[in-house]
Short mmCIF file of the C-alpha atoms (twelve columns), coordinates in Angstrom:
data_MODEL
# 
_entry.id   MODEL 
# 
loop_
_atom_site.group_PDB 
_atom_site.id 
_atom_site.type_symbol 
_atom_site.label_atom_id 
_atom_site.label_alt_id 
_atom_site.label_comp_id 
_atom_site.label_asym_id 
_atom_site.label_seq_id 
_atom_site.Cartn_x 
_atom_site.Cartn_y 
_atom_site.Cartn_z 
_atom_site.pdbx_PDB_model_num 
ATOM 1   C CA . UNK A 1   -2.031  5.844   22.605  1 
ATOM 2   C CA . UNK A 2   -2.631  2.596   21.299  1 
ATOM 3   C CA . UNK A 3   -2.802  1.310   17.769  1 
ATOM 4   C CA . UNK A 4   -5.826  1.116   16.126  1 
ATOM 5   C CA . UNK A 5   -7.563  -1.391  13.681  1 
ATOM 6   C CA . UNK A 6   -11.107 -0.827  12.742  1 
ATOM 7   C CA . UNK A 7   -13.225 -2.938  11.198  1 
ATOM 8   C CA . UNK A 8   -16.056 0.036   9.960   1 
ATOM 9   C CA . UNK A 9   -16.892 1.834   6.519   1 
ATOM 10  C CA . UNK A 10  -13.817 4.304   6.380   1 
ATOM 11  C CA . UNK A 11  -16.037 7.721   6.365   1 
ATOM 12  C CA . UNK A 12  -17.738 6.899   9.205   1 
ATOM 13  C CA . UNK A 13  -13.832 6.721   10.706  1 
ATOM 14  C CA . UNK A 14  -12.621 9.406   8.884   1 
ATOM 15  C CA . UNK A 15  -16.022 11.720  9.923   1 
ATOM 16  C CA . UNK A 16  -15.295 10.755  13.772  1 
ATOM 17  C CA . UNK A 17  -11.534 11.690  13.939  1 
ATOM 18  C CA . UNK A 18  -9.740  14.867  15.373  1 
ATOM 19  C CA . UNK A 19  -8.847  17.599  12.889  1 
ATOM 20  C CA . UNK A 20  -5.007  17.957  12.054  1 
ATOM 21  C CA . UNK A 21  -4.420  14.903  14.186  1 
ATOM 22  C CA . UNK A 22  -2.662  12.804  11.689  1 
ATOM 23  C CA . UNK A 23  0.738   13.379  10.530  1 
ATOM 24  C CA . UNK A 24  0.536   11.055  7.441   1 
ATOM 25  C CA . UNK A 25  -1.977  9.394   5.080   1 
ATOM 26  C CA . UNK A 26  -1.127  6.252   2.606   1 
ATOM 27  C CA . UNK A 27  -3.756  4.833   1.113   1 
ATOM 28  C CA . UNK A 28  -4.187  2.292   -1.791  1 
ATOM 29  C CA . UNK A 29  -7.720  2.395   -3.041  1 
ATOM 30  C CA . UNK A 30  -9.538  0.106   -5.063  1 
ATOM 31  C CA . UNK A 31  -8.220  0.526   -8.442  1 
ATOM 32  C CA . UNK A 32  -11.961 0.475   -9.767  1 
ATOM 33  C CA . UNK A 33  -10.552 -2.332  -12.801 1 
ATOM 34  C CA . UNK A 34  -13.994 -3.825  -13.242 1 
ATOM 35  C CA . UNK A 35  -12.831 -7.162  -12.176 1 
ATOM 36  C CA . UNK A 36  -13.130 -9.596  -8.773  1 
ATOM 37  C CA . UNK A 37  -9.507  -8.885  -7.234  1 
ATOM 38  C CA . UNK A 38  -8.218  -12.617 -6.310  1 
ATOM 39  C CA . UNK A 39  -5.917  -14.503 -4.928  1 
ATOM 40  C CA . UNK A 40  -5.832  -18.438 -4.114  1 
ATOM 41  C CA . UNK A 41  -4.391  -20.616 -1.521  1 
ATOM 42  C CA . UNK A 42  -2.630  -23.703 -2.583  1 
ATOM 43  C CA . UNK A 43  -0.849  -26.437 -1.318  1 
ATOM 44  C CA . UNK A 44  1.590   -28.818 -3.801  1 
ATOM 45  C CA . UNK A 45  1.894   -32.263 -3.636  1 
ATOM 46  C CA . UNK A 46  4.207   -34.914 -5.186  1 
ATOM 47  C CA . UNK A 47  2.102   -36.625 -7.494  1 
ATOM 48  C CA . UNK A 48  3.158   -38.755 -10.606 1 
ATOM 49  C CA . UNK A 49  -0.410  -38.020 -11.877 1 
ATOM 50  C CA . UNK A 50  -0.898  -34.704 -10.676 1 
ATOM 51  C CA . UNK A 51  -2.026  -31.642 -12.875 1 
ATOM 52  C CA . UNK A 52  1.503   -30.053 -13.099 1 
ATOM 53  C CA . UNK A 53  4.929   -30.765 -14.197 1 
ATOM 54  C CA . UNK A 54  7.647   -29.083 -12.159 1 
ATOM 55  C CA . UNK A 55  11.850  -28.946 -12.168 1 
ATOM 56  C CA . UNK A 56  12.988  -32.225 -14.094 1 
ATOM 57  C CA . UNK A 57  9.635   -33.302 -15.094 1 
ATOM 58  C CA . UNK A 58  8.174   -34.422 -11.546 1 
ATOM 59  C CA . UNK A 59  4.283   -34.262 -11.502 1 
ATOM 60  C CA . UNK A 60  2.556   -32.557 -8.958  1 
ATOM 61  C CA . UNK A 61  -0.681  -32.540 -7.543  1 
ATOM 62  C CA . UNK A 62  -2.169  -29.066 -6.213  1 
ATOM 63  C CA . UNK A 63  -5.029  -28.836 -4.051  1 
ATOM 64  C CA . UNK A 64  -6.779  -25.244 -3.412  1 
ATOM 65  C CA . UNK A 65  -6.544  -24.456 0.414   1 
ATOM 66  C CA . UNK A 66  -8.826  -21.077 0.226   1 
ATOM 67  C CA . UNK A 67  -9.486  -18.034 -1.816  1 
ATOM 68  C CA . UNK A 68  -9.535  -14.474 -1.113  1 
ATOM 69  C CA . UNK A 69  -11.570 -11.904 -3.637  1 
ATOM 70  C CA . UNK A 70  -13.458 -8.387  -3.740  1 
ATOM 71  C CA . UNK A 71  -15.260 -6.739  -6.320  1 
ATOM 72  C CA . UNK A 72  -13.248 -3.848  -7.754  1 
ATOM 73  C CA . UNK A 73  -15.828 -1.556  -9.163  1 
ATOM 74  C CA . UNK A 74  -17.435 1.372   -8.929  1 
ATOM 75  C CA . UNK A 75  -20.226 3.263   -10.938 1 
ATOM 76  C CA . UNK A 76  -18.712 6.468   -9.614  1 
ATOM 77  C CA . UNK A 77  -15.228 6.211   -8.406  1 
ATOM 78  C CA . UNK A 78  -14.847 9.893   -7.897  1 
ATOM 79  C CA . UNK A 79  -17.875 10.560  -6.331  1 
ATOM 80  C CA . UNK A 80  -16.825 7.681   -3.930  1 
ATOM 81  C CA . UNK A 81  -13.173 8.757   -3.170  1 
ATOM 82  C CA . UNK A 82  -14.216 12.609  -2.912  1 
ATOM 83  C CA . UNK A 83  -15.534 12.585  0.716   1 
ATOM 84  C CA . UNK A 84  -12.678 10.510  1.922   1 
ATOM 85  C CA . UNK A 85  -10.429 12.387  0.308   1 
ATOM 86  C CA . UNK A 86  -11.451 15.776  1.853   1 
ATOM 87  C CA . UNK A 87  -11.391 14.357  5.360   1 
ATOM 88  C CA . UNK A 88  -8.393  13.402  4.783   1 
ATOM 89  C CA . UNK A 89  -7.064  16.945  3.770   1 
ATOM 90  C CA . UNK A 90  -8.785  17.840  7.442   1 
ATOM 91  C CA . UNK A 91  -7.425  15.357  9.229   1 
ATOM 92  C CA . UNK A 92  -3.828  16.021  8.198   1 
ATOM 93  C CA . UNK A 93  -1.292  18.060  10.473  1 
ATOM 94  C CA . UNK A 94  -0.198  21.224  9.078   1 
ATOM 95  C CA . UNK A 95  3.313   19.677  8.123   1 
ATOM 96  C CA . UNK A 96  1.701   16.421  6.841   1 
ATOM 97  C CA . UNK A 97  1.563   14.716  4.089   1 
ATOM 98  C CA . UNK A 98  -0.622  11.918  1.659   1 
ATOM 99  C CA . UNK A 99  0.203   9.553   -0.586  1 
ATOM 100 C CA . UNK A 100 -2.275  8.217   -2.841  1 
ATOM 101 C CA . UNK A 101 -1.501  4.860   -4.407  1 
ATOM 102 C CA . UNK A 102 -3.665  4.126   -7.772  1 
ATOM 103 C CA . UNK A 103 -2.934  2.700   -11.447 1 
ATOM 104 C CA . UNK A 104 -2.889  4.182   -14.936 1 
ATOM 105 C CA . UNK A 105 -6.630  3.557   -15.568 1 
ATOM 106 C CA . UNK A 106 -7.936  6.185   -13.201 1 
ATOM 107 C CA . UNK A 107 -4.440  8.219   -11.654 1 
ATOM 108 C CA . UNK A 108 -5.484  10.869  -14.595 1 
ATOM 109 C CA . UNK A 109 -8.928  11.729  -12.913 1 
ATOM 110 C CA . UNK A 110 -7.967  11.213  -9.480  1 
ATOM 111 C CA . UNK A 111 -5.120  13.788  -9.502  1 
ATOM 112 C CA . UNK A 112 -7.473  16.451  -10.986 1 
ATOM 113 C CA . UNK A 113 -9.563  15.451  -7.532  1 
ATOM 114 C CA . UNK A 114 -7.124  15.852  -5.571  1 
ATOM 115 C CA . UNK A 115 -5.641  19.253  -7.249  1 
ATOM 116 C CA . UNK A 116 -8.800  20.680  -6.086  1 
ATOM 117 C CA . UNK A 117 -9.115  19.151  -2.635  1 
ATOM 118 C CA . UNK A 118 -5.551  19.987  -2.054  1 
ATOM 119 C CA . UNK A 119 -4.470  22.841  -4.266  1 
ATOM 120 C CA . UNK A 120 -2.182  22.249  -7.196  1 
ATOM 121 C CA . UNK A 121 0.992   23.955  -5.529  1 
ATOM 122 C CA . UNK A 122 0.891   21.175  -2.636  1 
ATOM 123 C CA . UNK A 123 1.810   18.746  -5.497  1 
ATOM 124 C CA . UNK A 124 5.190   17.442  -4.984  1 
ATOM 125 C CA . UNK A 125 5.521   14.081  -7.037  1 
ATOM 126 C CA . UNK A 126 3.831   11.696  -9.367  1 
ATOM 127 C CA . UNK A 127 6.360   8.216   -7.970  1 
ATOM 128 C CA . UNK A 128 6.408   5.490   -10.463 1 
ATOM 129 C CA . UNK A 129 6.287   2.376   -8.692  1 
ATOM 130 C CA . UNK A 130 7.842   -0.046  -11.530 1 
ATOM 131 C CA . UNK A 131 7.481   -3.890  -10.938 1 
ATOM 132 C CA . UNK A 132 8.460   -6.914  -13.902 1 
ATOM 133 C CA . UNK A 133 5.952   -9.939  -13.224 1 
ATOM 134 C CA . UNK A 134 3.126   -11.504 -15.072 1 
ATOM 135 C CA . UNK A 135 1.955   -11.583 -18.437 1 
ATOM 136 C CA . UNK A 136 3.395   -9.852  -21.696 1 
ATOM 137 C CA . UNK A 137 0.166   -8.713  -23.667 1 
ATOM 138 C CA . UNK A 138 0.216   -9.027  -27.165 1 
ATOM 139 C CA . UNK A 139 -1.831  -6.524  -28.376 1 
ATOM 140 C CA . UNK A 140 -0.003  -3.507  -26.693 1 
ATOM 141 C CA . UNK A 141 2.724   -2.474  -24.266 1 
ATOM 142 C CA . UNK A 142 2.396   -4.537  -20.856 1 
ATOM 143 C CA . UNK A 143 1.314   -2.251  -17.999 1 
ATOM 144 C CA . UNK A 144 3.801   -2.774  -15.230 1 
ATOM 145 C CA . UNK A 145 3.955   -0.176  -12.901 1 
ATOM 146 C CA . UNK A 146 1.731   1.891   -10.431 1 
ATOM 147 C CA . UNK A 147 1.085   5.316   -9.816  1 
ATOM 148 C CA . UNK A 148 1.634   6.965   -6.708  1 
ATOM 149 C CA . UNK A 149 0.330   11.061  -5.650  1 
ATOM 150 C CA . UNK A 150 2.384   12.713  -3.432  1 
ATOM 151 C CA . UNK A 151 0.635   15.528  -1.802  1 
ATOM 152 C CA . UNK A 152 1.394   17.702  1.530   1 
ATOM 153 C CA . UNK A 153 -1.069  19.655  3.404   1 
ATOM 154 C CA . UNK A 154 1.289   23.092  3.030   1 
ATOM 155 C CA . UNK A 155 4.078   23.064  0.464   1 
ATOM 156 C CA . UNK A 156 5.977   25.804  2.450   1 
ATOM 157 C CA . UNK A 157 6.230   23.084  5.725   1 
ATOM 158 C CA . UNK A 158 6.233   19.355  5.182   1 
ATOM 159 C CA . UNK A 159 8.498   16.440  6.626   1 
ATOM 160 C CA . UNK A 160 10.542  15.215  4.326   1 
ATOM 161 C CA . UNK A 161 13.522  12.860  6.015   1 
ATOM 162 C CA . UNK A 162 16.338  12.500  3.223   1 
ATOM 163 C CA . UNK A 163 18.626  11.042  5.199   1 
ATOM 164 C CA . UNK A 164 16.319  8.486   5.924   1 
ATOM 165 C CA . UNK A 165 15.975  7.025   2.809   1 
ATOM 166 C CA . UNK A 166 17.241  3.959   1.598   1 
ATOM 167 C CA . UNK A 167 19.873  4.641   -1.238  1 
ATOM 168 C CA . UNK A 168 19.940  2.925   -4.642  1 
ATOM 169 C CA . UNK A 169 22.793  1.585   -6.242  1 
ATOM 170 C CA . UNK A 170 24.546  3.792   -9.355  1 
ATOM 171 C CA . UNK A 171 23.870  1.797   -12.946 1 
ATOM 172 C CA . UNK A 172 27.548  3.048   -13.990 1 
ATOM 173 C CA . UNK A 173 29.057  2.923   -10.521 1 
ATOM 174 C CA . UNK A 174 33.241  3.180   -12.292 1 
ATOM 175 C CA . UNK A 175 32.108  6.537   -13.184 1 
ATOM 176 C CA . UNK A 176 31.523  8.102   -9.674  1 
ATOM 177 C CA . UNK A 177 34.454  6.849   -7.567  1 
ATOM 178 C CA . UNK A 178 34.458  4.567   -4.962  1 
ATOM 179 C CA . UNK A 179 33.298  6.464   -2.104  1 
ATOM 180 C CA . UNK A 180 29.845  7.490   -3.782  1 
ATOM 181 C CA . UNK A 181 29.396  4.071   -5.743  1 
ATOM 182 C CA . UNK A 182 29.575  2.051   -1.890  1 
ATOM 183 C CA . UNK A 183 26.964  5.134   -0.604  1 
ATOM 184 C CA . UNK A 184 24.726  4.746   -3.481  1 
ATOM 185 C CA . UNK A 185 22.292  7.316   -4.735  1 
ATOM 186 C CA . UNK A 186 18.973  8.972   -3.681  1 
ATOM 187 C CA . UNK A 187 16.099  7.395   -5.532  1 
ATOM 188 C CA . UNK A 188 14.179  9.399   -8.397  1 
ATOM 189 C CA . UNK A 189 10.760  9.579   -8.463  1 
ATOM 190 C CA . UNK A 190 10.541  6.043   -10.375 1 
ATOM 191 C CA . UNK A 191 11.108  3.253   -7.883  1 
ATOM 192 C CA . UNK A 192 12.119  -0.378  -9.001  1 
ATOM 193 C CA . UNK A 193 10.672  -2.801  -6.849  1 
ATOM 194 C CA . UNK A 194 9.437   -6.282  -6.682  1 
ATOM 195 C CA . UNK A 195 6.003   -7.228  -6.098  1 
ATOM 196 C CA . UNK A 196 5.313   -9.590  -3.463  1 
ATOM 197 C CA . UNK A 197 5.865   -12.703 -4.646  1 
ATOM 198 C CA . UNK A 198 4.162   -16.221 -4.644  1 
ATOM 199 C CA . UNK A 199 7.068   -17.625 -2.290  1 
ATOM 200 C CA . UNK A 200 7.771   -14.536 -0.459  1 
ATOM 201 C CA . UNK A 201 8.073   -14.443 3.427   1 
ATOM 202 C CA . UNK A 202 5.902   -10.906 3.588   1 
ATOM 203 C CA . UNK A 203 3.002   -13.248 1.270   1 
ATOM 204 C CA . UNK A 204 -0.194  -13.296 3.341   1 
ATOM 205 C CA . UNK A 205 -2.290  -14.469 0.722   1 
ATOM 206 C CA . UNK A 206 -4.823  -11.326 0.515   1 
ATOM 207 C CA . UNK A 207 -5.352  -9.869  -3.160  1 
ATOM 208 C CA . UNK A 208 -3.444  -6.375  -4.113  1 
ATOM 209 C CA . UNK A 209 -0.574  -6.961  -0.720  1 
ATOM 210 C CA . UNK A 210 1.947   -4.031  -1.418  1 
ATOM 211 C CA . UNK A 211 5.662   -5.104  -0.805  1 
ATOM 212 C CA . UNK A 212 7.066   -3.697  2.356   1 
ATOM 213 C CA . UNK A 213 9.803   -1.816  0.933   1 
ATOM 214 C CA . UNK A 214 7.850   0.317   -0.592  1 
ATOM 215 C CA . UNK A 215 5.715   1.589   2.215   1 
ATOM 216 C CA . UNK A 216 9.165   1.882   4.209   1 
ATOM 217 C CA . UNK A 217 10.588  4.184   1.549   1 
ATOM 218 C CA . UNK A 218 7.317   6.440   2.056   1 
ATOM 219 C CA . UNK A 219 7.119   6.202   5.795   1 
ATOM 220 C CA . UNK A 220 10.280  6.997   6.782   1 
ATOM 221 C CA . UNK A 221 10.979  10.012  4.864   1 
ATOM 222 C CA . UNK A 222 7.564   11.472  5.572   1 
ATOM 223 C CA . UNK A 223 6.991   11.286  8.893   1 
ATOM 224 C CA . UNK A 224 9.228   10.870  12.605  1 
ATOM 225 C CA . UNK A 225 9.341   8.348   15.025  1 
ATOM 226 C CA . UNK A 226 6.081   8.505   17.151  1 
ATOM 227 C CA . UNK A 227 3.913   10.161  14.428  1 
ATOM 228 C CA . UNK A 228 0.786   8.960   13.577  1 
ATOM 229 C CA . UNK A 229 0.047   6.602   10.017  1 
ATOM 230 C CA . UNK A 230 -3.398  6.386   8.847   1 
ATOM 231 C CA . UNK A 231 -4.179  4.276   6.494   1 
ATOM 232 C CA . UNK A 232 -8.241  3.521   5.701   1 
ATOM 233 C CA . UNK A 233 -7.936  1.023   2.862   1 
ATOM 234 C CA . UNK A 234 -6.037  -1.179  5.013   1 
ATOM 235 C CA . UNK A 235 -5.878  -4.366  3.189   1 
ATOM 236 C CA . UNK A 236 -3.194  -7.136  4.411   1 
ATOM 237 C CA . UNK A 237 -2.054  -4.126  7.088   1 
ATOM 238 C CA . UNK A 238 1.231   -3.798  5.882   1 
ATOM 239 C CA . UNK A 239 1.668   0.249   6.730   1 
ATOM 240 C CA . UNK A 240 1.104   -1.323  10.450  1 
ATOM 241 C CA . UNK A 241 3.547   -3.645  9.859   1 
ATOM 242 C CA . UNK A 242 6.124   -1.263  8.571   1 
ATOM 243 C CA . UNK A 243 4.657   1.496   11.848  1 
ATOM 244 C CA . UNK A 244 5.642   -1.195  14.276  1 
ATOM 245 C CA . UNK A 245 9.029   -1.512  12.749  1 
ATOM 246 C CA . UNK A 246 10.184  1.727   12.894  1 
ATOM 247 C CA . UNK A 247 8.254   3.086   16.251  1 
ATOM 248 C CA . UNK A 248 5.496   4.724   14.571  1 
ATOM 249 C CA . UNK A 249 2.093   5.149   15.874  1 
ATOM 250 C CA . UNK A 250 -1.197  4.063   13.247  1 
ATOM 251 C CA . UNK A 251 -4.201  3.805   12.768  1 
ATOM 252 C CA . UNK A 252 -5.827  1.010   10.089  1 
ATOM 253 C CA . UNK A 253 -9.104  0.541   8.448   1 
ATOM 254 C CA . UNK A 254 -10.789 -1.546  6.569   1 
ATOM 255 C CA . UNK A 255 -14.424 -3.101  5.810   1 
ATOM 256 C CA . UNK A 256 -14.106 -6.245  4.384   1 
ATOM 257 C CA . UNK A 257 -13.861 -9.206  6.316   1 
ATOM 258 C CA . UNK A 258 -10.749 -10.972 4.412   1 
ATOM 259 C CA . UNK A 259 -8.379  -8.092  5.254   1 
ATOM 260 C CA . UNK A 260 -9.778  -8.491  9.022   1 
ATOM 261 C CA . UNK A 261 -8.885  -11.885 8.781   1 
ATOM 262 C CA . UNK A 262 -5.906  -11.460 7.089   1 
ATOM 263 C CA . UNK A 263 -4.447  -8.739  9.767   1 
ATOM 264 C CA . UNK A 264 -5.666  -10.906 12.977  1 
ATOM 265 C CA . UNK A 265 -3.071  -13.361 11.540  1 
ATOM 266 C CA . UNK A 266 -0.461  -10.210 10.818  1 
ATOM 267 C CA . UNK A 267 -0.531  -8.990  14.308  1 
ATOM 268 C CA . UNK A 268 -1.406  -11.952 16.353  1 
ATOM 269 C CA . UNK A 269 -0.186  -11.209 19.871  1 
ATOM 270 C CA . UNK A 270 0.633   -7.817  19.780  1 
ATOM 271 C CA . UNK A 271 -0.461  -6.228  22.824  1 
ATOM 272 C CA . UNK A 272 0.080   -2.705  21.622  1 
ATOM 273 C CA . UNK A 273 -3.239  -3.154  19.118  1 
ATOM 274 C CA . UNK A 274 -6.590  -2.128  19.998  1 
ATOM 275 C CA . UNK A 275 -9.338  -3.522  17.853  1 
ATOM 276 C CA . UNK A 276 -12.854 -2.391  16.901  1 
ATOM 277 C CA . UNK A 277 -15.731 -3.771  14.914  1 
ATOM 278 C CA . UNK A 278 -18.331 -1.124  14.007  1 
ATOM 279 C CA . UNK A 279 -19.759 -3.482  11.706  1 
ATOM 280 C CA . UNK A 280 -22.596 -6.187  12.568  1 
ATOM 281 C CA . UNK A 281 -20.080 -9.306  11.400  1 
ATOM 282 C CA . UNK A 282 -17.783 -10.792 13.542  1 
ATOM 283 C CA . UNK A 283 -14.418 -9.746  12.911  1 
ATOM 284 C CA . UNK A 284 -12.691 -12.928 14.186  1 
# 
């Protein structure tokens, strides 16, 4: 089968696909913060009356190339997310498995949701995704990390590839020998990781991109070469990124036309893609 992008509403996707024919589900929601998610464009300019000072007190002049925004907000997150949510607990293979990416202001709500969708005992982790970038409020402790659900369709039967995973290095590495110090350590269910950054190769430029490594931690211990990825808040498209990579199979989708954009760019001449609009804009 090919790869799939779809530019559509996700439920009308979700409604359409096979039961059990997807072996795992990452999706990153809206975070329903109330705000206009964005991210600018810029190119930088030598400039000795330009509106910044850089390294060694050059001026530079910085002209805005593009923005990319969406509104973030929902009057009723939950009742939005529910339907999704339960065809994604049909669509998923016996032995499959979600993960649900959100932040602290609604991961309390959403994992009572998705306890009764999925059943408490197919729990298997709250993963911290910890990040140090931005801002230092003042009036409380700075919020730097995300939230992400780990659930599996049966808790008895679920993939789960630990040799697969990338290992960590020890924080006292004198005190476990040599041998286990150069192997390194399995990751805990907190996960230090950078955000992708203003100069960073993976940057694309669309609002809320999720670093690679991340997504290649949770792909390859959940599912096997040739399975199937779904993903239905797509975004910048970096699960299909991270499914061409290591010979998985996926399926993205998204509705707004920036992430379209955005992913033309991402996968421009790949053969192995099949697009489809089920929208009336043009997705190029």
């Amino acid at each position: 089968m090919k790869n799939k992008i779809y530019f559509a509403d996700n439920l009308d996707v979700l409604t359409k696909m096979e039961e059990e024919s997807v072996d795992l589900i990452y999706i990153d929601p809206p975070f329903n913060t109330g705000k206009s998610q964005s991210r600018k464009q810029i190119t930088v300019e030598k400039d000795s009356e330009g509106d910044r000072v850089g390294f060694g007190g050059n001026r530079y002049q910085t002209t805005v190339l593009g923005e990319r925004a969406y509104r973030d907000n929902f009057d009723d997150y939950l009742g939005f997310l529910e339907p999704r949510l339960q065809e994604a607990y049909r669509l998923l293979k016996p032995d499959g498995s979600l993960y649900f990416h959100i932040d602290y202001r609604e991961v309390h709500y959403c994992k009572v949701l998705l306890d009764e969708i999925f059943g408490r005992e197919s729990f298997i982790n709250e993963i911290i995704w910890a990040y140090d970038f931005g801002g230092r409020s003042k009036t409380r402790w700075p919020a730097k990390h995300d939230n992400i659900l780990f659930y599996v369709k049966d808790p008895d039967q679920y993939t789960f590839n630990r040799e697969e995973v990338d290992r960590i290095p020890y924080m006292a590495p004198g005190l476990v020998g040599k041998e286990k110090a150069a192997r390194g350590k399995f990751p805990t269910d907190t996960w230090w990781h950078t955000i992708v950054g203003t100069n960073s190769k993976e940057k694309t430029g669309y609002p809320t991109q999720k670093p690679v490594g991340v997504l290649r931690r949770i792909i390859s211990v959940s599912s096997n070469p040739g399975d199937l990825v779904l993903d239905f808040f797509a975004g910048s498209g970096t699960v299909g990124e991270v499914c061409l990579d290591l010979g998985r199979q996926f399926i993205l989708v998204d509705n707004n036309p920036q992430a379209i954009a955005v992913m033309k760019k991402r996968f421009d001449g790949i053969d192995s893609i099949e697009w489809e609009d089920q929208t009336t804009h043009s997705a190029s």
